[in-house]
C-alpha positions as CSV (number, residue, x, y, z in Angstrom):
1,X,0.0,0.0,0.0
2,X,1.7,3.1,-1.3
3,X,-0.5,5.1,1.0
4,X,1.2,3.7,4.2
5,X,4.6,4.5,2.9
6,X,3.3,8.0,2.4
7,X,1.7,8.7,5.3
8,X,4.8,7.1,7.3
9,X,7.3,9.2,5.7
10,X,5.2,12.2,6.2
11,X,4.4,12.0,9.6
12,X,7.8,10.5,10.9
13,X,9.8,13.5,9.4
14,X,6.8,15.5,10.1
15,X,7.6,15.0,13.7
16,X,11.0,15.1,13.9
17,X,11.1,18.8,12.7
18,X,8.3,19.3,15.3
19,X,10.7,18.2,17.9
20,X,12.9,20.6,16.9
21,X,10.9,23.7,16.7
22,X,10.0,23.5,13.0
23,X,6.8,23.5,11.4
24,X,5.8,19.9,10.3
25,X,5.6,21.2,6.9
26,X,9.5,21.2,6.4
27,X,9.1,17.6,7.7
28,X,7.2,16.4,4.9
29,X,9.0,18.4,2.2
30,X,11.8,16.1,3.2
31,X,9.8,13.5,3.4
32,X,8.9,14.2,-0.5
33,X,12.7,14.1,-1.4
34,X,13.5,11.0,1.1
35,X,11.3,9.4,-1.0
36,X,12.2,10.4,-4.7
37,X,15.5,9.2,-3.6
38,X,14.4,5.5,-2.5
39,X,12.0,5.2,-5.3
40,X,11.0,1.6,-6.1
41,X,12.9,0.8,-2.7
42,X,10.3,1.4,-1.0
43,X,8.0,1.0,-3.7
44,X,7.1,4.6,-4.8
45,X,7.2,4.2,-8.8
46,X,6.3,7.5,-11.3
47,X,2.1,6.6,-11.6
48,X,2.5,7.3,-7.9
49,X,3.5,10.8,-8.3
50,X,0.4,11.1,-10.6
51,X,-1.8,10.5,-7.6
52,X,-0.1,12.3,-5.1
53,X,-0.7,15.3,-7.6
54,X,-4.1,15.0,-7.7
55,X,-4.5,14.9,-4.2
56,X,-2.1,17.9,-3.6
57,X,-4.3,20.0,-6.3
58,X,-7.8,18.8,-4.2
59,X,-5.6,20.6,-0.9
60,X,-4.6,23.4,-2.7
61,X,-8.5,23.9,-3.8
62,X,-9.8,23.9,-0.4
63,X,-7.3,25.9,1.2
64,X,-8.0,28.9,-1.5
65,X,-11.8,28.4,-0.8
66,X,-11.4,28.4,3.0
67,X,-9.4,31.6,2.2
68,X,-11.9,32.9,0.3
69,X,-14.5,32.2,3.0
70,X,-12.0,34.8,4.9
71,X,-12.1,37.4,2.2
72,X,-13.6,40.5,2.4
73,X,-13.4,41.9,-1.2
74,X,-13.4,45.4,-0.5
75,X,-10.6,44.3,1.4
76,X,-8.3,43.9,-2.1
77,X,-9.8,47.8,-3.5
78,X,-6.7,49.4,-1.2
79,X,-3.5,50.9,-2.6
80,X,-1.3,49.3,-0.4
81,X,-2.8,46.1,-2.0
82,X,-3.3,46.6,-5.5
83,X,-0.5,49.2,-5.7
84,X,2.2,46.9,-3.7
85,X,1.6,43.7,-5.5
86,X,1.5,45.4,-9.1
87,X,5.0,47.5,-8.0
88,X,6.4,44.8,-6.1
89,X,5.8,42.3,-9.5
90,X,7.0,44.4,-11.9
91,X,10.3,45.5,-10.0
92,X,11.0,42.3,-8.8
93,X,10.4,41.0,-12.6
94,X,13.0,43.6,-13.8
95,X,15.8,42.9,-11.1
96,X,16.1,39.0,-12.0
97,X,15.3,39.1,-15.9
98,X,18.6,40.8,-16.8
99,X,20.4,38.4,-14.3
100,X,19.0,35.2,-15.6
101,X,20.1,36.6,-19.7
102,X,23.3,37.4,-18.3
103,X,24.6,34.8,-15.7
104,X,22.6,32.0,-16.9
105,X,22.9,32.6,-20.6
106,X,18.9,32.4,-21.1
107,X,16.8,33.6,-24.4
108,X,14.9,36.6,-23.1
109,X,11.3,34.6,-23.3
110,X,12.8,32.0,-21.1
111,X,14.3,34.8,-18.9
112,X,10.8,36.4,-18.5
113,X,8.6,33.7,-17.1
114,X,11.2,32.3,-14.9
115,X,11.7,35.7,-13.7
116,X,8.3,36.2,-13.1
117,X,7.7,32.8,-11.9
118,X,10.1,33.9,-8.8
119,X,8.5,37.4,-8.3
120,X,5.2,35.9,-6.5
121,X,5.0,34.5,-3.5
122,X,3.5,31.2,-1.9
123,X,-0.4,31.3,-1.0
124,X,0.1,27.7,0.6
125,X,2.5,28.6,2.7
126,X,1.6,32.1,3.8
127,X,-2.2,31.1,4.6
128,X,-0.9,28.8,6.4
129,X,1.6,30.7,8.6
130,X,-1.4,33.2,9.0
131,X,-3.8,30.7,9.8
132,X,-2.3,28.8,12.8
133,X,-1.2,32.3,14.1
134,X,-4.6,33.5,13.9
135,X,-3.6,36.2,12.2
136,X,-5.4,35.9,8.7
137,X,-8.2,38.5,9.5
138,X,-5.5,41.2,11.5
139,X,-4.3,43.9,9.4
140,X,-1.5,42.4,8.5
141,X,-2.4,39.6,7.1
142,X,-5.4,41.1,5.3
143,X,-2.6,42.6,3.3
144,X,-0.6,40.0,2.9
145,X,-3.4,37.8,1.6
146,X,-4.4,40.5,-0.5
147,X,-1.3,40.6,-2.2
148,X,-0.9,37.2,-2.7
149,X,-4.5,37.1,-4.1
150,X,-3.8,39.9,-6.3
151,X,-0.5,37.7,-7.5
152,X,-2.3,34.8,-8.1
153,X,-4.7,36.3,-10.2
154,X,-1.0,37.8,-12.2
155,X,0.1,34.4,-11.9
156,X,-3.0,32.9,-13.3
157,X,-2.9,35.2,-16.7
158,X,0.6,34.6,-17.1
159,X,0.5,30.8,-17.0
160,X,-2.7,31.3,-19.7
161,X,-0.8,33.2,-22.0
162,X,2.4,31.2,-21.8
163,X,0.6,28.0,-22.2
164,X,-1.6,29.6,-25.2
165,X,-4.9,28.3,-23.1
166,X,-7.8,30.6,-23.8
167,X,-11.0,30.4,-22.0
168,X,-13.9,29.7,-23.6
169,X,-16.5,31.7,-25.2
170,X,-19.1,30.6,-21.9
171,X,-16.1,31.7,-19.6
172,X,-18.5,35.4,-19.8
173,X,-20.9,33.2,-17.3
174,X,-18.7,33.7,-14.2
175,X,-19.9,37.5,-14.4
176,X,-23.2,36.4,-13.3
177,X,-22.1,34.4,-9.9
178,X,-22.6,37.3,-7.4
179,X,-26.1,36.8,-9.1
180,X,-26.3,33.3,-7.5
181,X,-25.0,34.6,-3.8
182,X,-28.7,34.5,-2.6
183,X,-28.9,30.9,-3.4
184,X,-25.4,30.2,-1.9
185,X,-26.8,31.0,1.5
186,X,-29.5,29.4,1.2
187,X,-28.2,26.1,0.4
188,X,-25.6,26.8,3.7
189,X,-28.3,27.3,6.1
190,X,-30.3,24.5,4.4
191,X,-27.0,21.9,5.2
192,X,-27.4,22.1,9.2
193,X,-23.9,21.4,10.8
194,X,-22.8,18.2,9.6
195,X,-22.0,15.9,7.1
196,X,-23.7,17.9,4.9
197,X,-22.1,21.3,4.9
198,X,-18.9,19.5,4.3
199,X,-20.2,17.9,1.4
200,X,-21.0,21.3,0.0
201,X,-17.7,22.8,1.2
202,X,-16.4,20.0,-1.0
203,X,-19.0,20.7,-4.1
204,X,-18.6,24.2,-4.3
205,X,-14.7,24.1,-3.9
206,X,-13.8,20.9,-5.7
207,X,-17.0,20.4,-8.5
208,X,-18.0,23.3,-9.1
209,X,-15.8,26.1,-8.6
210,X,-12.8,23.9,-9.7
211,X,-14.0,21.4,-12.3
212,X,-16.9,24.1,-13.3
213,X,-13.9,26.8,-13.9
214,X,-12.1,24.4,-15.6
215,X,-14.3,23.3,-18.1
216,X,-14.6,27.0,-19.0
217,X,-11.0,27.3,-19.9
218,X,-10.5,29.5,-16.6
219,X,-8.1,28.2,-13.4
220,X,-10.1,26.1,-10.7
221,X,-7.8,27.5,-8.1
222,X,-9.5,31.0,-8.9
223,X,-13.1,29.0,-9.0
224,X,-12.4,27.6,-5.7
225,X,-11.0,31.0,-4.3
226,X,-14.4,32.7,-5.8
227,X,-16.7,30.3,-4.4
228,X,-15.3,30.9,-0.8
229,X,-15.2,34.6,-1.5
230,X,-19.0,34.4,-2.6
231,X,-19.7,33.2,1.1
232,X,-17.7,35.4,3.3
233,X,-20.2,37.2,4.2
234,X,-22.3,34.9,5.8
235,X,-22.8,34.0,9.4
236,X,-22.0,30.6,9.2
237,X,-19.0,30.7,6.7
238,X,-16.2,30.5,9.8
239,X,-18.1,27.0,11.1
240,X,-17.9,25.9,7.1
241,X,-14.1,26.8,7.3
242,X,-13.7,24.8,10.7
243,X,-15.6,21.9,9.3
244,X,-13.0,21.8,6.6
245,X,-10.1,22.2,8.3
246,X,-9.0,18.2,8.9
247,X,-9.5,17.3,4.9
248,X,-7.7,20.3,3.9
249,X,-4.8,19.7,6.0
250,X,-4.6,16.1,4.8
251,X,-4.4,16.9,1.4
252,X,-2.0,19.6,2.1
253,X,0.6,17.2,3.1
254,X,0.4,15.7,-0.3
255,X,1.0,19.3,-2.0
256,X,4.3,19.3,0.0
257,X,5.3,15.5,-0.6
258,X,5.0,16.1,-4.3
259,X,7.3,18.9,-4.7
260,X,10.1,16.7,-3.1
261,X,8.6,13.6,-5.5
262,X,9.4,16.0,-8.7
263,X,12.7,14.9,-8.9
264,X,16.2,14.5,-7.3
265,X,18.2,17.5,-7.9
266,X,22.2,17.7,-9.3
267,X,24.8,20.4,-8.3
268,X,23.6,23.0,-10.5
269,X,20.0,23.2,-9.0
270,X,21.4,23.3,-5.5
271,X,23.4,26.1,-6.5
272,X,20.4,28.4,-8.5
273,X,18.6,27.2,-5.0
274,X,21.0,28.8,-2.7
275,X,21.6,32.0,-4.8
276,X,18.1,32.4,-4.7
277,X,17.6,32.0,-1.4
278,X,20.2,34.5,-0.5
279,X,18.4,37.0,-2.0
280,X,15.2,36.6,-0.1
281,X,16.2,39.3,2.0
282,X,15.8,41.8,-0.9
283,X,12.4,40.6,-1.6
284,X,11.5,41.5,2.3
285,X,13.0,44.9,1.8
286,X,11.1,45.8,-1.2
287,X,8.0,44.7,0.3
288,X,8.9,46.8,3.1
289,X,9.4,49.5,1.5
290,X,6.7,49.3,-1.0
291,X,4.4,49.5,2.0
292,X,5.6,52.1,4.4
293,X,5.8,54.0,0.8
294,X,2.0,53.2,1.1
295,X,1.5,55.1,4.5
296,X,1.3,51.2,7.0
297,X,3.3,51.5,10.0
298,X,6.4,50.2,10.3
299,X,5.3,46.9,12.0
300,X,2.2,46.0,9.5
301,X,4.3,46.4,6.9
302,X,7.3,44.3,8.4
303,X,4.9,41.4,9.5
304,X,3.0,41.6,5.9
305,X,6.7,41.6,4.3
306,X,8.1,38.9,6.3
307,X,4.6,36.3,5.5
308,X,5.0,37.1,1.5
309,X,9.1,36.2,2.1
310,X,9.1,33.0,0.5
311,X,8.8,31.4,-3.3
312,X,5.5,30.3,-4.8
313,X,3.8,27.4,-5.7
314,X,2.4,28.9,-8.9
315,X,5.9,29.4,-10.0
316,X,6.2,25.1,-10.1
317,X,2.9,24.9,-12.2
318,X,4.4,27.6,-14.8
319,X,7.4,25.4,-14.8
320,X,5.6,22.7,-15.4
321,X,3.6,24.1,-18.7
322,X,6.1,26.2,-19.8
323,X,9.6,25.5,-18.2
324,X,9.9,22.0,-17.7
325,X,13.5,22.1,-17.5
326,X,13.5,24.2,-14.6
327,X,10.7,22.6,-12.5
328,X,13.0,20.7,-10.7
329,X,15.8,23.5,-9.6
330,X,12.3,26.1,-8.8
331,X,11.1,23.3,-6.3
332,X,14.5,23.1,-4.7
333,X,14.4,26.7,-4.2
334,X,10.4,26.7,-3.1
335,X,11.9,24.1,-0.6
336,X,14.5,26.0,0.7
337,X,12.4,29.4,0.8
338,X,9.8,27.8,2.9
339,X,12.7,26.1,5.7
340,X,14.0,29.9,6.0
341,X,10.4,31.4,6.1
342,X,8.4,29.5,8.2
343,X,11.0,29.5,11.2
344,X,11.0,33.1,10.6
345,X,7.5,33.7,10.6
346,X,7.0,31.6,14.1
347,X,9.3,34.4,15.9
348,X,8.2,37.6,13.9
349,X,7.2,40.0,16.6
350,X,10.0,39.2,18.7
351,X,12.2,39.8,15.7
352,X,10.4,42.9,15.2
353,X,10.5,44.1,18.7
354,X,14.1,44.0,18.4
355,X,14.7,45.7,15.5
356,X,11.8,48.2,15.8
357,X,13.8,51.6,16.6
358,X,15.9,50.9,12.9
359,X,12.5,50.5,10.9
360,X,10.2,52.5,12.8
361,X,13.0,55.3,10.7
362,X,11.2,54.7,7.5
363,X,7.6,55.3,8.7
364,X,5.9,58.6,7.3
365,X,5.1,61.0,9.0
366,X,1.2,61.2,8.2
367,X,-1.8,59.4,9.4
368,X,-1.5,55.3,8.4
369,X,-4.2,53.6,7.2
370,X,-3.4,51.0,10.4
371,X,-3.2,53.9,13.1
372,X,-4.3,52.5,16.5
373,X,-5.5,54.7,19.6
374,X,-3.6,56.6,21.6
375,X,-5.9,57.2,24.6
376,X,-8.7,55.3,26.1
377,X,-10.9,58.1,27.5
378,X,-12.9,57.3,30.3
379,X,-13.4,53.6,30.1
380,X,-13.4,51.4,33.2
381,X,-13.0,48.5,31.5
382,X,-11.0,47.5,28.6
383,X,-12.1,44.3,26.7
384,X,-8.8,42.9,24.2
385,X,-10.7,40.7,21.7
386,X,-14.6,41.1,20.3
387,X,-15.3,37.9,18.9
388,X,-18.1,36.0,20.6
389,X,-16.5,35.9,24.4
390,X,-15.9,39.6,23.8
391,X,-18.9,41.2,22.9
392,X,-20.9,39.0,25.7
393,X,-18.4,40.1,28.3
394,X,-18.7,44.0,27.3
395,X,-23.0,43.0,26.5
396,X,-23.0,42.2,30.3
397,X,-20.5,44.5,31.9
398,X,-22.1,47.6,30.0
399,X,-25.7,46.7,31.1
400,X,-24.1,46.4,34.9
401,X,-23.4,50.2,33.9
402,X,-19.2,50.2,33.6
403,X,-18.1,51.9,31.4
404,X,-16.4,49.8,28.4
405,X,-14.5,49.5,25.7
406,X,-13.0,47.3,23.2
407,X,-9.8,46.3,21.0
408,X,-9.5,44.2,18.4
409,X,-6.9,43.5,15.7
410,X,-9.6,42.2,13.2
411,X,-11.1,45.8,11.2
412,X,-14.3,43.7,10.2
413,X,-14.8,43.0,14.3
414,X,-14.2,46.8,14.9
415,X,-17.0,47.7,11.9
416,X,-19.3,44.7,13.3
417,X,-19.4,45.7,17.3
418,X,-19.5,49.5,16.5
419,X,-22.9,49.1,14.1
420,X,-24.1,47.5,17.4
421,X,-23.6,50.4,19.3
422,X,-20.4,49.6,21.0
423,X,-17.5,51.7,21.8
424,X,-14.7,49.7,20.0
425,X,-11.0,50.9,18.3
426,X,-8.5,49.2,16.4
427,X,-5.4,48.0,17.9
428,X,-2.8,44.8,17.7
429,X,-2.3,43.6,21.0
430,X,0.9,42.3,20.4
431,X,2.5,45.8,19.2
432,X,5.0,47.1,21.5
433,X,4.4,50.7,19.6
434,X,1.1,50.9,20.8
435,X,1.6,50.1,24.6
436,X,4.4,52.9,24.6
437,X,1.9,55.3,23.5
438,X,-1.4,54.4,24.9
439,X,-2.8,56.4,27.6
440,X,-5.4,54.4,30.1
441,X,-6.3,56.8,32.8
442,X,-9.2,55.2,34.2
443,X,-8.8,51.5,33.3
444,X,-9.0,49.7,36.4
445,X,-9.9,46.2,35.0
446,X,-8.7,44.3,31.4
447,X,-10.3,41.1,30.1
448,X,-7.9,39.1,27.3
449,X,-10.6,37.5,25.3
450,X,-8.6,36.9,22.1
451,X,-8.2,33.5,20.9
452,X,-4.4,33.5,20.4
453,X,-2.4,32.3,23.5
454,X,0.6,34.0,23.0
455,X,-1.1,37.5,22.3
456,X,-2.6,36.9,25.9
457,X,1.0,36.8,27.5
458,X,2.5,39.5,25.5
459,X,-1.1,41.4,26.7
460,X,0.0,40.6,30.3
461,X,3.8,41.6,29.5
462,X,3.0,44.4,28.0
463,X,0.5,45.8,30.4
464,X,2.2,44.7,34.1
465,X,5.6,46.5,32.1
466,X,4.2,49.9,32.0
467,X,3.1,50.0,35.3
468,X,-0.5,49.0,35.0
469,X,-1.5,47.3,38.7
470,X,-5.1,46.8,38.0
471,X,-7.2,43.5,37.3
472,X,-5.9,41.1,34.4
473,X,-8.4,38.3,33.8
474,X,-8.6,35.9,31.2
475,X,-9.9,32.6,29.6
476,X,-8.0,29.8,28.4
477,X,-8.7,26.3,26.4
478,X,-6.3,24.2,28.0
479,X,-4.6,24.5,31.8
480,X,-0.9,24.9,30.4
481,X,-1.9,27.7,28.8
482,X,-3.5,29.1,31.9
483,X,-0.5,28.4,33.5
484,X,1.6,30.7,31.4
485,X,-1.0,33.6,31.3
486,X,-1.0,33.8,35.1
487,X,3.1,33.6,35.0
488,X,3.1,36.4,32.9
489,X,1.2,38.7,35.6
490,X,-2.6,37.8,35.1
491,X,-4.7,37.6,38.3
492,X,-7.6,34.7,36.9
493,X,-7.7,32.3,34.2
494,X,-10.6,30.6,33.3
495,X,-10.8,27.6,31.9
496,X,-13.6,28.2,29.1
497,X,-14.6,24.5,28.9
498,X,-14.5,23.8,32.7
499,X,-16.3,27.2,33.2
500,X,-19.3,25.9,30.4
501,X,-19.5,23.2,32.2
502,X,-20.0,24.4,35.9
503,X,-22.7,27.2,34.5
504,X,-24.6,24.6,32.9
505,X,-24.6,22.4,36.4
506,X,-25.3,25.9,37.9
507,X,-28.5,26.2,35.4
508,X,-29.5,22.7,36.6
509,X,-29.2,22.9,40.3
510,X,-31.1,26.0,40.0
511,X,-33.6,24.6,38.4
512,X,-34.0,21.6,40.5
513,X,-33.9,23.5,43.3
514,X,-37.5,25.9,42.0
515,X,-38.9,22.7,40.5
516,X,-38.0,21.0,44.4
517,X,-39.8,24.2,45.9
518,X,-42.7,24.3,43.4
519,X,-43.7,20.8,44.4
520,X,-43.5,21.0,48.6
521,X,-46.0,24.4,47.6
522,X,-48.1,21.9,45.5
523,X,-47.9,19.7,48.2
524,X,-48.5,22.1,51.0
525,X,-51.8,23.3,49.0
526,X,-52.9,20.0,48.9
């Protein structure tokens, strides 16, 4: 069963690199290679590769529609968006082109597209990152996966064009899809909370917004990204995402076995793998600058630089149609971009924390488009986090007449509780800037209700390090990560499962208790 060999190799390397402090991801990239070098050894033969890609383009599809489900598309309309991927393509297209003609002796067509296969960046990778940080809706990542949508979409043309595939006279039809948004929703709410909304998670992303695109000459990673984009704005589309999370992951690990399974590679590819990888730092720095140039504060546009510091994905499928010679030497250098940028992207606030003072230097001296507040007012009570446990914390508090407030990282979250009539800012927790400069006067209590552990501890940090001795309460899933919240200052932790639990047995002995007083009245009246 070649299925067993893959899933061993994957998960052993898988966790090895986990031991170390890697992402697993690294570990199965490895675990691509390890294989393409046993080969029949272990009894992994070519029609094997064939459907390992198939599975890798099913994980691919669903992690672009769970994106998409993310998406706000008045999101992408922003110049630091359209104006930094379009700059950032371009420049980064005209810095390798005449290196590749001159070092590497290349005819100028072939020059072009692998120079524009290396501009983009990786959508696997960087959702990802963003994803188990919890960081795909802050601002940060809201650019960074706008760019790398705006990319794809480059990258999607470009692979067209080179391949000469044209999309078919019915390919007009996909203008009339936001028409069919109505009936999207409806079909969601119709699919309750099982089986069957991930059956139509799998429909909409796999059938028919990648086989349906498809069939119209068009890309089916843009039908799948589409589809999720169509249902981003309903209630329900984060508990779609959720119920898709295991499959997609699964599949994922096939996308990164089949890169090593391309092929083993000789000196020469080692070496264009290396050079390149050198120069990733000169891909963060334009990004960098491409954005501060766009008015974001030093630190969103570090963080959004630092996620698109990597190789992409698309780049192997243009080699593949159009470059085949250089498919396996790109996915040596995807390889090596993603060992280098996922560490990286694991410790990027403390990397930026320490080198703050040098790039806070570049910021412009106007109002950014990701300015956070300077001054609380005269809130009592400051809230960090307005999803669900947020707003029913500052719900409760406010109708006990405090006086709240609340910060959130996530814009949409901002827009959603202030249309409710709360008082709500935007602010990243886990800037340093923004503690140095926020003024608190009459804060005498702070609830961490954000879903990301580590943001609750540099929360505590952050707030018992400027001097703040007030009340620090929090919630927690799990008891090691209460542990490290109250180390870092916190007063309470609560357990969120353990506190469910012990309100619902609350409820009950409540209500046996009236139902035990209603009958001794019945039975007194009797």
């Amino acid at each position: 069963m070649i299925e067993a060999v893959w899933i061993a190799f994957a998960f052993g390397l898988g966790l090895l690199f986990k031991q170390v402090g890697l992402p697993p991801l690294i570990g199965y990239l490895g675990a691509g290679f390890a294989l393409s070098a046993l080969g029949e050894r272990v009894g992994v033969g070519p029609e094997d590769s064939y459907v390992l890609n198939h599975i890798a383009h099913l994980g691919v599809l669903l992690l672009l529609f769970t994106v998409g489900l993310k998406l706000k598309l008045k999101n992408l309309a922003r110049p630091e968006v359209i104006g930094g991927s379009l700059l950032h393509f371009g420049l980064s297209t005209a810095l390798f082109l005449p290196a590749f003609m001159f070092f590497l002796d290349m005819p100028v067509k072939q020059a072009v597209l692998l120079a524009m296969a290396l501009s983009f960046s990786s959508t696997v990778l960087a959702a990802k990152v963003l994803e188990s940080k919890r960081e795909l809706r802050a601002f940060h990542g809201r650019v960074a996966i706008g760019v790398l949508i705006m990319q794809d979409l480059i990258a999607l043309v470009a692979i067209s064009i080179a391949s000469g595939q044209t999309p078919s006279g019915w390919a007009l039809m996909v203008l009339i899809l936001p028409l069919c948004r109505p009936l999207l929703f409806k079909l969601l709410d119709l699919s309750g909370r099982e089986e069957l909304m991930v059956l139509l998670g799998l429909l909409l992303a796999l059938v028919v917004g990648g086989a349906g695109f498809e069939a119209l000459g068009l890309s089916s990673e843009l039908g799948a990204l589409a589809f999720g984009a169509m249902l981003a704005n309903h209630k329900r589309a984060g508990e779609l995402s959720q119920s898709l999370w295991s499959l997609k992951e699964v599949f994922l690990v096939g996308f990164f076995l089949q890169i090593g399974l391309g092929g083993l590679p000789d000196q020469h590819a080692i070496l264009f793998a290396l050079a390149l990888t050198l120069l990733l730092p000169l891909k963060t720095a334009l990004f960098f600058f491409l954005f501060t140039g766009f008015k974001l504060r030093a630190r969103s546009a570090f963080l959004s630089s630092l996620t698109l510091t990597n190789y992409s994905e698309f780049g192997l499928i243009m080699a593949s149609l159009v470059l085949p010679e250089w498919l396996i030497p790109l996915a040596l250098t995807v390889a090596f971009s993603f060992v280098i940028s996922a560490p990286l992207n694991r410790i990027v606030h403390s990397i930026y924390e320490y080198i703050a003072p040098l790039l806070t230097r570049f910021e412009r001296d106007i109002r950014h488009p990701d300015e956070q507040p300077i001054t609380l007012g005269d809130a009592q009570i400051l809230i960090m986090g307005l999803g669900r446990t947020g707003r029913a914390a500052y719900d409760n508090l406010s109708e006990k007449g405090y006086r709240v407030i609340g910060l959130d990282s996530d814009p949409v979250a901002v827009e959603g509780s202030l249309a409710s009539g709360r008082q709500a800012l935007f602010a990243d927790a886990e800037d340093p800037v923004f503690w140095q400069n926020l003024d608190m006067p009459n804060i005498h209590s702070v609830i961490l209700a954000m879903n990301d552990a580590e943001a609750k501890t540099i929360t505590v940090h952050n707030l018992r390090g400027r001097g703040f001795d007030g009340l620090i309460v929090s919630h927690a899933m799990y008891e090691d990560i209460a542990r490290r919240i109250i180390q870092a200052g916190a007063d309470h932790t609560y357990l969120t499962m353990s506190e469910a639990g012990t309100g619902l047995a609350e409820h009950v002995a409540r209500s046996i208790q009236e139902r035990s007083a209603l009958l001794t009245e019945q039975a007194k009246r009797a």
